[in-house]
C-alpha positions as CSV (number, residue, x, y, z in Angstrom):
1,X,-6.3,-11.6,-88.2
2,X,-8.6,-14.8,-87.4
3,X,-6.6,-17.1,-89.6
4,X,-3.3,-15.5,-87.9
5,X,-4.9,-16.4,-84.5
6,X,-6.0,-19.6,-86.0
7,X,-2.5,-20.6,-86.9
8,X,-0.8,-19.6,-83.7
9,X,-3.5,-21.7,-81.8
10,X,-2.5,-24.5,-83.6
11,X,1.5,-24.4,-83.7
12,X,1.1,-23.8,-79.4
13,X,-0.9,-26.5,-79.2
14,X,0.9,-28.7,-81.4
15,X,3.7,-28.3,-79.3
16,X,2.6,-28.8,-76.1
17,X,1.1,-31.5,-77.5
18,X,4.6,-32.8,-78.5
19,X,6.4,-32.3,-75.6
20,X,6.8,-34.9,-72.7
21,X,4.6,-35.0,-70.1
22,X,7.5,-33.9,-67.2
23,X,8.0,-30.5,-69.6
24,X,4.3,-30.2,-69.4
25,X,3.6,-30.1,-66.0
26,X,6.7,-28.0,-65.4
27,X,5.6,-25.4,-68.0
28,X,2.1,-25.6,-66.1
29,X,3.2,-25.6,-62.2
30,X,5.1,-22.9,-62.6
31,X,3.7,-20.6,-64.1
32,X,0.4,-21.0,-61.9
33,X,3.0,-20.3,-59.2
34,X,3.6,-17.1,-60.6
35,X,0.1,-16.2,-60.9
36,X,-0.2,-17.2,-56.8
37,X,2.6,-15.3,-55.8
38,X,1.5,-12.4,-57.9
39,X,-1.9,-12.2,-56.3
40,X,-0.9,-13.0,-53.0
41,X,1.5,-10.2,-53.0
42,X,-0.7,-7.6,-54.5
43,X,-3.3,-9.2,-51.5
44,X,-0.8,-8.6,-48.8
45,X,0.3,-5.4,-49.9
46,X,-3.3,-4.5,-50.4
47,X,-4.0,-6.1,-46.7
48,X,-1.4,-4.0,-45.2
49,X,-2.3,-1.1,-46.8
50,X,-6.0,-1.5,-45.5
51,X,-4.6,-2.4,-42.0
52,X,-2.7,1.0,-41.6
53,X,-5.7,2.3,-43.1
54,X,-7.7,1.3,-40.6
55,X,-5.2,1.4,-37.5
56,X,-5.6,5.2,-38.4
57,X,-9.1,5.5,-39.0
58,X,-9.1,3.9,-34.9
59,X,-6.3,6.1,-33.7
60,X,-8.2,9.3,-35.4
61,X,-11.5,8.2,-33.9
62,X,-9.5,7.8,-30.3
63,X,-8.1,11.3,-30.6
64,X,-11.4,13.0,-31.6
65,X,-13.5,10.7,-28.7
66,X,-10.7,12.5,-26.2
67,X,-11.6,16.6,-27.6
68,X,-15.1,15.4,-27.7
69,X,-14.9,14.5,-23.9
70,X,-12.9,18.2,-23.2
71,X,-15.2,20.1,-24.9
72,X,-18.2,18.3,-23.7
73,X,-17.0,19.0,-20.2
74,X,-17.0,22.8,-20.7
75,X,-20.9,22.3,-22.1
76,X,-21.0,20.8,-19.0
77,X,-19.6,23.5,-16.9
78,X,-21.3,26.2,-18.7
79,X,-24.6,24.5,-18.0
80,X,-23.9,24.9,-14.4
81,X,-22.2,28.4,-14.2
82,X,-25.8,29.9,-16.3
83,X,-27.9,27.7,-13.9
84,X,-26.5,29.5,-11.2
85,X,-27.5,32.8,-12.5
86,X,-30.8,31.4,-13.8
87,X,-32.2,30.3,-10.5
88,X,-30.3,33.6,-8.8
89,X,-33.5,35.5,-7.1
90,X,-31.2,38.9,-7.1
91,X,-31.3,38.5,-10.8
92,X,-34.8,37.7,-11.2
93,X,-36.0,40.5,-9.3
94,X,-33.6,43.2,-10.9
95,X,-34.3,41.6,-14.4
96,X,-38.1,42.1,-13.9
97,X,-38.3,45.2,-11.6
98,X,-35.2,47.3,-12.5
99,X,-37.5,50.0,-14.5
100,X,-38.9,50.9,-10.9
101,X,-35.5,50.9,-9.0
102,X,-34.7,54.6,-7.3
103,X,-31.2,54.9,-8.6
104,X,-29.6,53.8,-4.7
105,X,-31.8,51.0,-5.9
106,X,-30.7,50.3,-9.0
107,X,-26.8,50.7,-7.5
108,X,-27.4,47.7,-5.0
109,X,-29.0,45.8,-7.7
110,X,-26.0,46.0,-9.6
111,X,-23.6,45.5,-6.9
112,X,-25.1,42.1,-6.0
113,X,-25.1,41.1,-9.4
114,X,-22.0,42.0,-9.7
115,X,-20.9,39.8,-6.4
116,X,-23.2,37.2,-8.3
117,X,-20.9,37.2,-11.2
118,X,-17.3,37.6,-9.0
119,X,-18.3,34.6,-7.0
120,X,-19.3,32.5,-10.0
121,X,-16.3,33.2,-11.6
122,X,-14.5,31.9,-8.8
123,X,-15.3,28.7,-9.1
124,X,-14.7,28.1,-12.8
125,X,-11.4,30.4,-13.1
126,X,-9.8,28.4,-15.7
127,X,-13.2,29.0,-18.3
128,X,-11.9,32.9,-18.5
129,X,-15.0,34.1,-20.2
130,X,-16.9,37.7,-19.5
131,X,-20.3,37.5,-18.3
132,X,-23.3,39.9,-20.1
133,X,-26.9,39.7,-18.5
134,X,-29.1,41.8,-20.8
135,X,-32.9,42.4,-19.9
136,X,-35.9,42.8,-22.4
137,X,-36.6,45.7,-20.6
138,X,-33.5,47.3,-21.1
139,X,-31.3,46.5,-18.0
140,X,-27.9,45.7,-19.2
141,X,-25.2,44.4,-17.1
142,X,-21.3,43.2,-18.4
143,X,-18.3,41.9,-16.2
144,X,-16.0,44.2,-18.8
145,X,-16.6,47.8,-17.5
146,X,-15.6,49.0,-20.7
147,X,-18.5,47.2,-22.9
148,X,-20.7,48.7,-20.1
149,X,-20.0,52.1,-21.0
150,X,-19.5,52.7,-24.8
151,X,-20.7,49.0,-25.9
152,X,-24.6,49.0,-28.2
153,X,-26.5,45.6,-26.4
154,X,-29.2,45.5,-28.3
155,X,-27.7,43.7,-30.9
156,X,-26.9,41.2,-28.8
157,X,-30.3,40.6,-28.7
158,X,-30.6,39.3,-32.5
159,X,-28.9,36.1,-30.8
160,X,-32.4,35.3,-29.2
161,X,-33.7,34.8,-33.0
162,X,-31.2,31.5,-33.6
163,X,-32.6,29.7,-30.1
164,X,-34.7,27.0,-30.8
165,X,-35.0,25.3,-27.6
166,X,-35.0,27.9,-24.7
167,X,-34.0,25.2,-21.8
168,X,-30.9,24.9,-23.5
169,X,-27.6,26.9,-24.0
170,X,-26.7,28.1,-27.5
171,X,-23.2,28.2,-28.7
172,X,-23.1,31.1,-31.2
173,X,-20.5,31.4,-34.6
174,X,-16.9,32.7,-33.9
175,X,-16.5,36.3,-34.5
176,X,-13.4,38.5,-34.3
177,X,-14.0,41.2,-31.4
178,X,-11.1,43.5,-30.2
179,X,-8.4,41.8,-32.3
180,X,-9.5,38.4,-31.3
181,X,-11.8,35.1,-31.9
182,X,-14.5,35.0,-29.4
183,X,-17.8,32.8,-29.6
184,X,-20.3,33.1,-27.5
185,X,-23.1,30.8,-24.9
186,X,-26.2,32.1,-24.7
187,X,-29.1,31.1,-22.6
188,X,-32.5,32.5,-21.8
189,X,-33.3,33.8,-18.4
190,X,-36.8,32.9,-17.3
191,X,-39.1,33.8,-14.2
192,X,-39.4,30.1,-12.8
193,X,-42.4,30.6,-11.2
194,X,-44.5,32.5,-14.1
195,X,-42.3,31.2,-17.3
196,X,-41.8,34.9,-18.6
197,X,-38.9,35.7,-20.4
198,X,-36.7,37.9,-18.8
199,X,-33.3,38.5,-20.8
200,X,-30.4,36.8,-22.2
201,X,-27.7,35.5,-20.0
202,X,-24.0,35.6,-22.6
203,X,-21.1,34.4,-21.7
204,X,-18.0,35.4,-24.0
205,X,-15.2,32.8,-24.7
206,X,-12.2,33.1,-26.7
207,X,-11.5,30.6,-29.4
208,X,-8.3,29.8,-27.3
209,X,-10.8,27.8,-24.9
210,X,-11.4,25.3,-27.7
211,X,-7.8,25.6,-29.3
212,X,-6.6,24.1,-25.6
213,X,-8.6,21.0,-26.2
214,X,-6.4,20.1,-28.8
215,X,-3.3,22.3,-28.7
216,X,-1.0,19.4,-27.6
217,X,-2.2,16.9,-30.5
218,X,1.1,16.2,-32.9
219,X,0.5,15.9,-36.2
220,X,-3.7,16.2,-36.2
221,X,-5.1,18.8,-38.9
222,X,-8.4,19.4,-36.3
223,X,-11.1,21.6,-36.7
224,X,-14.1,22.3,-34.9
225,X,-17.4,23.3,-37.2
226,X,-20.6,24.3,-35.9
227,X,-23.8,22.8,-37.7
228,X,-24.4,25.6,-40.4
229,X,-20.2,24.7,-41.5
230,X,-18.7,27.5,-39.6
231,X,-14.8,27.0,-38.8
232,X,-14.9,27.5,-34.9
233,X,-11.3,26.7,-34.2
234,X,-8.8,25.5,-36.5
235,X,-4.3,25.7,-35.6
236,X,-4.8,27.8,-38.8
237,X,-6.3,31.2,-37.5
238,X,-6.9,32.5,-41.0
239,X,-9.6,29.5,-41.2
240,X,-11.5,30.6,-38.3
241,X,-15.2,32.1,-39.3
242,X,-14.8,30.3,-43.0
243,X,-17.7,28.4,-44.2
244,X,-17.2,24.9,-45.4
245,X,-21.0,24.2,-45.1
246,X,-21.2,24.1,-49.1
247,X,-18.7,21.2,-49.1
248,X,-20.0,18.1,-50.3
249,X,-18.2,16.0,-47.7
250,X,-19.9,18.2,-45.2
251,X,-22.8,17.3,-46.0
252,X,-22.2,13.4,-46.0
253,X,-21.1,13.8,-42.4
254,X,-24.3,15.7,-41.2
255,X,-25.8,12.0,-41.5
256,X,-23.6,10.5,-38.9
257,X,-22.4,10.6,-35.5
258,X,-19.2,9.6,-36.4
259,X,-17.0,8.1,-38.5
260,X,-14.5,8.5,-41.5
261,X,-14.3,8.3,-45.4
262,X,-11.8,8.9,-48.5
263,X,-11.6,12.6,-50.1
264,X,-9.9,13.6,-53.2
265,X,-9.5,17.1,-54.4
266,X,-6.9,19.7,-55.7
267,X,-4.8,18.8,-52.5
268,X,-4.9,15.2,-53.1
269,X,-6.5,11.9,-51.4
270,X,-7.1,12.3,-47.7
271,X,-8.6,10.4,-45.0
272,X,-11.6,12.4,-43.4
273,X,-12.2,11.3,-39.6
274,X,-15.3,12.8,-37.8
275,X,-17.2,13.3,-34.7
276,X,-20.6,14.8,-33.3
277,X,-20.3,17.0,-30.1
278,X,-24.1,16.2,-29.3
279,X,-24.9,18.5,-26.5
280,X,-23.1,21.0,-28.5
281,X,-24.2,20.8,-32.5
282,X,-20.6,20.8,-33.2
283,X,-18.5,18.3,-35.3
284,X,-14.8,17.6,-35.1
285,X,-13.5,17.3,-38.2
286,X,-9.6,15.5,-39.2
287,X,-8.0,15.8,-42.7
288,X,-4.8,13.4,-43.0
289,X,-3.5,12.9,-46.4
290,X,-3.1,9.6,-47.4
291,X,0.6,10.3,-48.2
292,X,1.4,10.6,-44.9
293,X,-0.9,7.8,-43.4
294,X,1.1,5.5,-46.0
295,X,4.6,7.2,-45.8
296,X,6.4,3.6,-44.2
297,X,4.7,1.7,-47.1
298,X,7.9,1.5,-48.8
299,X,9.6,-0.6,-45.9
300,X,6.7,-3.2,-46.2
301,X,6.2,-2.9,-50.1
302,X,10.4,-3.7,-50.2
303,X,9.6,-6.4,-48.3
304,X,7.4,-7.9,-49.4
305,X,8.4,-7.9,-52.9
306,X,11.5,-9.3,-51.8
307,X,9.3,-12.0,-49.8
308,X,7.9,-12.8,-52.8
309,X,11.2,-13.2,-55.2
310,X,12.3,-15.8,-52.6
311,X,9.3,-17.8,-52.6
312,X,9.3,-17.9,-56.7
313,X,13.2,-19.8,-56.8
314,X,11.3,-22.3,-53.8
315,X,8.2,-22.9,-55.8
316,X,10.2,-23.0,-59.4
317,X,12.6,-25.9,-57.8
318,X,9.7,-27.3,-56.1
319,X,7.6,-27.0,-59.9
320,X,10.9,-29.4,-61.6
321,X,10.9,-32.0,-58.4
322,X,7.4,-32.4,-58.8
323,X,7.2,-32.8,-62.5
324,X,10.1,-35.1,-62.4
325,X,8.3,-37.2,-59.4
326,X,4.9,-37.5,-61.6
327,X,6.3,-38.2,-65.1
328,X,8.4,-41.4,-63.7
329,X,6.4,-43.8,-62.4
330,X,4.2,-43.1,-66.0
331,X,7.0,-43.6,-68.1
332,X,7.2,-47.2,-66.7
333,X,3.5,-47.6,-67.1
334,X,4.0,-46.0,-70.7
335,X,6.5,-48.8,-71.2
336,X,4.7,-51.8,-70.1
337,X,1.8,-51.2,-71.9
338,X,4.0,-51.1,-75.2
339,X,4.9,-55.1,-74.2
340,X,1.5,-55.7,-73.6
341,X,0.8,-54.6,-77.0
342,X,2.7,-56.7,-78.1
343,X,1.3,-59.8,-76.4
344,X,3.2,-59.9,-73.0
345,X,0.4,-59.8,-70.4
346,X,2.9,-60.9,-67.9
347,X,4.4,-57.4,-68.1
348,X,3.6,-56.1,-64.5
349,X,4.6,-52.7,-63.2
350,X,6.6,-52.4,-60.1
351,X,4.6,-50.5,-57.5
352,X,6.4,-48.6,-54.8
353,X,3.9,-45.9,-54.1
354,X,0.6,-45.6,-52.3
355,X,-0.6,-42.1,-54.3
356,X,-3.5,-42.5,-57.4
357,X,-0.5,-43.0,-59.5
358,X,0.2,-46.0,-57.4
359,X,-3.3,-46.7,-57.0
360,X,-3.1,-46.6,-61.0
361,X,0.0,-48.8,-61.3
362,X,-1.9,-51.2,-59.0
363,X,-5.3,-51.5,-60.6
364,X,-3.4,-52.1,-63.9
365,X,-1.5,-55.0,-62.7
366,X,-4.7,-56.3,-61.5
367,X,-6.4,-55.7,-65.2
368,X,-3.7,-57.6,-66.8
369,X,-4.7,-60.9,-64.3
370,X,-7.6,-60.4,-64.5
371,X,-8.5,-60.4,-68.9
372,X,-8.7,-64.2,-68.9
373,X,-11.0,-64.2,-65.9
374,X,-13.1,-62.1,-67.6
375,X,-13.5,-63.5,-70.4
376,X,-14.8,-66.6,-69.2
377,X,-16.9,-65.1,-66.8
378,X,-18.5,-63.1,-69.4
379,X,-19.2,-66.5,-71.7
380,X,-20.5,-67.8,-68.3
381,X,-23.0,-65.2,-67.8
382,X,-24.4,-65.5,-70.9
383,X,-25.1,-68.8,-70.8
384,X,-26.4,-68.7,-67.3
385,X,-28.7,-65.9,-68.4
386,X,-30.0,-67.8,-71.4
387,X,-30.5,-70.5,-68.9
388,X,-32.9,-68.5,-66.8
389,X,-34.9,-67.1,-69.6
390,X,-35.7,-70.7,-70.8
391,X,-36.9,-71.4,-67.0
392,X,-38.6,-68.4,-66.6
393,X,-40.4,-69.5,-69.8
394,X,-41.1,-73.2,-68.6
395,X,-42.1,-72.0,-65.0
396,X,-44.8,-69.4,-66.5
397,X,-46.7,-71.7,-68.8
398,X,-46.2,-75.4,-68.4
399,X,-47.7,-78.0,-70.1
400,X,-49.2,-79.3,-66.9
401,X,-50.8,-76.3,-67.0
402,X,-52.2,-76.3,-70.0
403,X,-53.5,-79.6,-69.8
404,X,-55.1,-78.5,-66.6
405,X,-56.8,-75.8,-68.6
406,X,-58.2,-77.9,-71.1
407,X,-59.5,-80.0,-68.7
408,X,-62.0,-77.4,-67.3
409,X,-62.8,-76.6,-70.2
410,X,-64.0,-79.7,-71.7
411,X,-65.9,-80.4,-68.7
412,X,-67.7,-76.8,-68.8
413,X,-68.6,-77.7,-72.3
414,X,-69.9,-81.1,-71.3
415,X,-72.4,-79.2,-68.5
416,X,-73.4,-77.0,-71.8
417,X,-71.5,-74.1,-69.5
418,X,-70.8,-71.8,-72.8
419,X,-70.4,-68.7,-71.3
420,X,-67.7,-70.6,-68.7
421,X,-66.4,-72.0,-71.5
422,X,-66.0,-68.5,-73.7
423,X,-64.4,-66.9,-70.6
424,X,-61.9,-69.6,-70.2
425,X,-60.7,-69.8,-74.0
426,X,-60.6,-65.6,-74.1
427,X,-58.6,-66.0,-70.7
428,X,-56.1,-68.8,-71.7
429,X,-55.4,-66.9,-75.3
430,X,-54.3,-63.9,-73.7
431,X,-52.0,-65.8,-71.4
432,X,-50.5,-67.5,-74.2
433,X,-50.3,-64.4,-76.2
434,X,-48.7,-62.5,-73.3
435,X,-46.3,-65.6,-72.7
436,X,-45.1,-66.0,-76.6
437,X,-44.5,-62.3,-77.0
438,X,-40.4,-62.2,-78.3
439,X,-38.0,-59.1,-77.0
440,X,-40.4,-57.7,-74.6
441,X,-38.7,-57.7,-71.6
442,X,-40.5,-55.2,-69.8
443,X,-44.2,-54.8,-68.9
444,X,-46.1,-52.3,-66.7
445,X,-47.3,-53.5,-63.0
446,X,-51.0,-52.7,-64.9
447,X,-49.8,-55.3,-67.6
448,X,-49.0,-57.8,-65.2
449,X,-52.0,-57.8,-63.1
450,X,-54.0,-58.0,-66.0
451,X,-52.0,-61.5,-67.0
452,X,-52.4,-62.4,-63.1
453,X,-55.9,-62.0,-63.4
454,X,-56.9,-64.2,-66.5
455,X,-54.2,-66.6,-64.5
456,X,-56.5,-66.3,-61.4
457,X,-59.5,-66.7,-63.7
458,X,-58.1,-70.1,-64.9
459,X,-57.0,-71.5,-61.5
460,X,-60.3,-71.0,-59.6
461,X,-62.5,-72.8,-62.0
462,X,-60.3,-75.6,-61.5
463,X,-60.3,-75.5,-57.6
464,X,-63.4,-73.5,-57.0
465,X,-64.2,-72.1,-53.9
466,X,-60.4,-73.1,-52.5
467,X,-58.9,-69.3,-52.6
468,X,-59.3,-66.0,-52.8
469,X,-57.0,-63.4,-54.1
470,X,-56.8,-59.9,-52.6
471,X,-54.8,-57.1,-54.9
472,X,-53.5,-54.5,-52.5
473,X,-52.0,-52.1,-55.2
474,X,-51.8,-48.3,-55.1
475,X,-52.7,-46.6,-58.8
476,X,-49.7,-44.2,-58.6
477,X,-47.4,-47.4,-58.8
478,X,-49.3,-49.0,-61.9
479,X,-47.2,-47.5,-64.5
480,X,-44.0,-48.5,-63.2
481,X,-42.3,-51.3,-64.9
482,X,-41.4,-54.7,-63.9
483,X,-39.8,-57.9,-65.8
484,X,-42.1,-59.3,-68.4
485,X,-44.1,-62.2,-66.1
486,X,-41.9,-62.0,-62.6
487,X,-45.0,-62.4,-60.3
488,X,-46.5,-65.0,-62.3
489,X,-44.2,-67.8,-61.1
490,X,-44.2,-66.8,-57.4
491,X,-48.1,-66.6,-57.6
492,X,-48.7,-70.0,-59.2
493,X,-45.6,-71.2,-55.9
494,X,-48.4,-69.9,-53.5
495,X,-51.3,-71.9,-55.3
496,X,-50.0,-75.3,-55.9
497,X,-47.5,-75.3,-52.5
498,X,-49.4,-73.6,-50.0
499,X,-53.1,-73.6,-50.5
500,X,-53.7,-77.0,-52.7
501,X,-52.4,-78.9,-49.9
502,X,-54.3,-77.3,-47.0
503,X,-57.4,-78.2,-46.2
504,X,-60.3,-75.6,-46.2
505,X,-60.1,-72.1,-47.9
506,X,-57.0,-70.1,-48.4
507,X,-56.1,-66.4,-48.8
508,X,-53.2,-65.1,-51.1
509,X,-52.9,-61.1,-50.8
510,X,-50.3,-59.4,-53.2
511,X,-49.1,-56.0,-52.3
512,X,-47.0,-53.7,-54.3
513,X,-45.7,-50.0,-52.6
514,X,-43.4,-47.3,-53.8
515,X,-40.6,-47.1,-51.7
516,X,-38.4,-43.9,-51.9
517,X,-37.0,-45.4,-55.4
518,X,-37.9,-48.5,-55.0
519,X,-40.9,-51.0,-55.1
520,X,-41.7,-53.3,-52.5
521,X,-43.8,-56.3,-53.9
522,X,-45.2,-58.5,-51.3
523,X,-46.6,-62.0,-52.2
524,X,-47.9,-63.8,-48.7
525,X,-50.2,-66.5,-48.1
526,X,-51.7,-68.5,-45.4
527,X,-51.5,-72.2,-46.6
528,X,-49.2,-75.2,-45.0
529,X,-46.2,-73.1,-45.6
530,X,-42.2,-74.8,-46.1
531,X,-39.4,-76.6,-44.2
532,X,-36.5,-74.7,-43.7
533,X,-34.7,-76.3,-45.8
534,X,-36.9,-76.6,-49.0
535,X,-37.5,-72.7,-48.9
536,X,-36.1,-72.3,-52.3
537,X,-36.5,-75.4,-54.4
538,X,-39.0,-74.4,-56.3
539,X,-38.3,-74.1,-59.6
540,X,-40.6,-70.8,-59.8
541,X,-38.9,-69.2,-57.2
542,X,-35.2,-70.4,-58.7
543,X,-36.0,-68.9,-61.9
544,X,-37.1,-65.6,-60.5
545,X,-34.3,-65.0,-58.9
546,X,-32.0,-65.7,-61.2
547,X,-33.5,-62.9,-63.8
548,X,-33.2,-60.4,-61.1
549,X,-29.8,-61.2,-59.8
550,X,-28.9,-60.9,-63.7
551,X,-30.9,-58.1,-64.6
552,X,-30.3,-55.9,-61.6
553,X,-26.8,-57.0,-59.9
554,X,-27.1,-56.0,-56.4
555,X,-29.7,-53.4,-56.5
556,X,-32.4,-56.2,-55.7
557,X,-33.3,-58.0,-52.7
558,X,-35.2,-61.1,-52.2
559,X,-36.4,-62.2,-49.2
560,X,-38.3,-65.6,-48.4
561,X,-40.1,-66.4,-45.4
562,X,-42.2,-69.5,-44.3
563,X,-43.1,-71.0,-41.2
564,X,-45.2,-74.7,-41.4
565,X,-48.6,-74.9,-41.0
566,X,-48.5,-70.6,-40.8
567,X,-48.3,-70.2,-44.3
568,X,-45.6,-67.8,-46.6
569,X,-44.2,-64.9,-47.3
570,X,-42.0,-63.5,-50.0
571,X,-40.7,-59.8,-49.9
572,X,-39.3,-58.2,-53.3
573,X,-37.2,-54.6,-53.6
574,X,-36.7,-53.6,-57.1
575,X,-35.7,-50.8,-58.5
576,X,-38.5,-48.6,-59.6
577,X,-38.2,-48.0,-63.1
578,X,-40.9,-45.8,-65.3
């Protein structure tokens, strides 16, 4: 199987490798163009999927903010009718004292309640709910007459177990009493003076209350749950009093006040919008199957698979113009290098375009003129650079100089100076050894200041007390590199232009700094200084630049300055090299 593989690899890539170059772009344009307008279809359809996605996750969210307003207004208005009887003093008194009442008593008690109750009822008409107030001492009052004669209240008591917070009203489960749905708000009545407990107020509602919240929604699957997963109120009565509180995605929406997700089960992939009644404990839950979110996603998947068959014949033509516009200009490249393998430099290539191609054809008319040029310019740089090194040799030790040397050193012996003389041989060996060494080019900063030293050494027992010599050198820099014997030339410049001819005592100070990547060497002293015009003829200072300019192009900089009678100054960037 490898050595099929193997074999297929090579016959494709022998012949792509075979074919010309306008076939080869063409067989590579257009098929990334495919690839493009593949993606960017299955992106758009993907994007406008998502967007009607999300266009009814918003319009679900909108309808369930507008029940959650209705129903939070009846919260609202229940609050208000049960704070009317809570604060009622009739009530109070007959809920606390009723036990005592003659029966003529007992009779007006009632009545008022009653009035209480008519009155209330009144002003919320459009609630339609029956009003029970039942007394932990037994009193029992109902708005039905019919519950007050054969109806058992002391169950309704139990509802006093599930209230947790007695200041508030408790909606209860939906139950099925006398062929239909009722659920019920209950509220603690409470002496507001001593805190006691008096009774339970009840107010019965049928589920049609919260099916009108909603009843003129067009195609919305609502419910409404209570906390422990209780259907409330659902278009489907058979699903009011089911539980759905085992439901996984019930849970996840306990978390939340609000919000929406993806469900899949047996009835397929829906969209699940929801929404926290928080004064109530209730949540409004909305199933949409996706099917029907999605059902105009044919119209836009036609579309835009027909979109995308147009775009392919644009970009396939576009793929051949392309190809064809690339490949020619290189064919006539192709063929002028073939004449200039064969000797004709004066084959030129037309340029008539401004692109790299152009750019290309441009440069390699210029290559062509240019071969001659640089052939002579190379042979001139080589000689130029074998030039410099034989100055940079003659500038470092000179014969002057070591005739100079000697000197001292026969006069030292002639005092009987021995130990003078010792230091001055040791010194002037290393110098020569240092100055005869062949292919070092290179030599540490610590190298060099080690030469400049015995140099120093030599100098000042010639001229004595003329100069002093101040190294201003950080350590860090001591290992970097420099050309083999570059300072020594600009040093011995200071010496024999600047402080020989000035009278009294002179000071030369050499400084050397890292620089971001470069160093900055600093030679200054303060002897007679130069003209303006004989800045550079030294033959030191010729020489040194001439090995940097060939050594390091334009990535040096030199920089001479010298004022008469002020002394000079010479400023070197190099690059710093470890």
């Amino acid at each position: 199987m490898i050595m099929g593989w193997r074999w297929r690899h090579i016959f494709v890539t022998r012949v792509f490798n075979n074919m010309k170059i306008q076939n080869k772009l063409f067989v590579t344009i257009a098929p990334l163009f495919l690839i493009a307008v593949v993606v960017l279809t299955s992106i758009a359809y993907q994007a406008a999927e998502q967007s009607i996605i999300r266009q009814g996750r918003e319009s679900k969210q909108h309808i369930l903010q507008q029940v959650t307003e209705k129903l939070e207004v009846i919260n609202q208005n229940m609050l208000s009718v049960s704070n009317i009887y809570y604060l009622d003093s009739n009530i109070r008194d007959w809920l606390r004292n009723s036990e005592r009442y003659s029966e003529y008593e007992k009779y007006k008690s009632l009545k008022a309640v009653n009035e209480k109750v008519n009155d209330t009822g009144s002003y919320f008409k459009y609630l339609k709910y029956s009003t029970a107030i039942i007394g932990f001492n037994g009193t029992v009052y109902s708005s039905s007459l019919d519950e007050q004669s054969d109806y058992d209240f002391s169950q309704e008591l139990e509802k006093k177990n599930y209230i947790t917070d007695k200041n508030k009203i408790y909606w209860s489960d939906t139950y099925l009493h006398h062929g239909k749905y009722v659920f019920s708000a209950v509220r603690y009545l409470r002496d507001i003076y001593t805190g006691d407990d008096l009774g339970l107020l009840i107010l019965d509602f049928e589920e049609r209350l919260l099916f009108d919240a909603y009843k003129n929604l067009t195609g919305v699957d609502l419910m409404i749950v209570n906390a422990k997963g209780q259907i409330l109120s659902n278009r489907n009565q058979r699903l009011i009093g089911e539980t759905i509180g085992e439901q996984p995605f019930f849970r996840k929406l306990q978390s939340y006040e609000s919000g929406s997700f993806m469900m899949e089960d047996e009835q397929g992939k829906s969209l699940i919008t929801f929404r926290q009644t928080p004064q109530m404990e209730w949540f409004l839950v909305e199933r949409t199957p996706i099917s029907i979110l999605l059902k105009d996603m044919n119209k836009v998947r036609d579309l835009i698979v027909l979109s995308a068959v147009g775009l392919l014949i644009v970009l396939f033509a576009l793929s051949y113009y392309l190809s064809y516009r690339i490949s020619t200009p290189l064919k006539r490249l192709v063929r002028s290098m073939q004449q200039v393998q064969g000797g004709d430099f004066n084959a030129l290539v037309e340029v008539d375009r401004k692109d790299e191609i152009g750019i290309l054809m441009k440069k390699y008319n210029n290559l062509l003129g240019r071969v001659e040029q640089l052939l002579v310019e190379v042979k001139k740089e080589n000689e130029l650079k074998r030039r410099a090194e034989i100055q940079a040799l003659q500038s470092q030790i000179n014969p002057h100089f070591l005739y100079n040397t000697l000197n001292s050193i026969r006069w030292m012996a002639k005092i009987n100076d021995t130990t003078m003389v010792n230091k001055m041989i040791i010194s002037l060996v290393r110098l020569l050894r240092q100055s005869f060494r062949k292919g070092q080019e290179w030599m540490t900063i610590k190298e060099e200041l080690n030469f400049l030293t015995d140099y120093i050494f030599i100098q000042k027992v010639r001229y004595g007390d003329k100069f002093d010599v101040v190294f201003d050198i950080d350590d860090d820099v001591k290992s970097y590199k420099i050309l083999n014997l570059l300072l020594q030339p600009l040093l011995e410049n200071a010496i024999f232009h600047g402080i020989e001819p000035k009278e009294g005592k002179g000071l030369i100070r050499l400084e050397i700094r890292l620089h971001g990547e470069q160093l900055l060497i600093r030679i200054e002293d303060d002897g007679v200084g130069m003209e303006q015009d004989k800045k550079r003829d030294g033959l030191g200072i010729r020489s040194v630049e001439e090995r940097m300019k060939l050594h390091f192009g334009e990535q040096y900089k030199f920089q001479l300055t010298s004022i008469k009678g002020a002394g000079t100054c010479i400023k070197i960037w190099l690059p710093a090299v470890r």
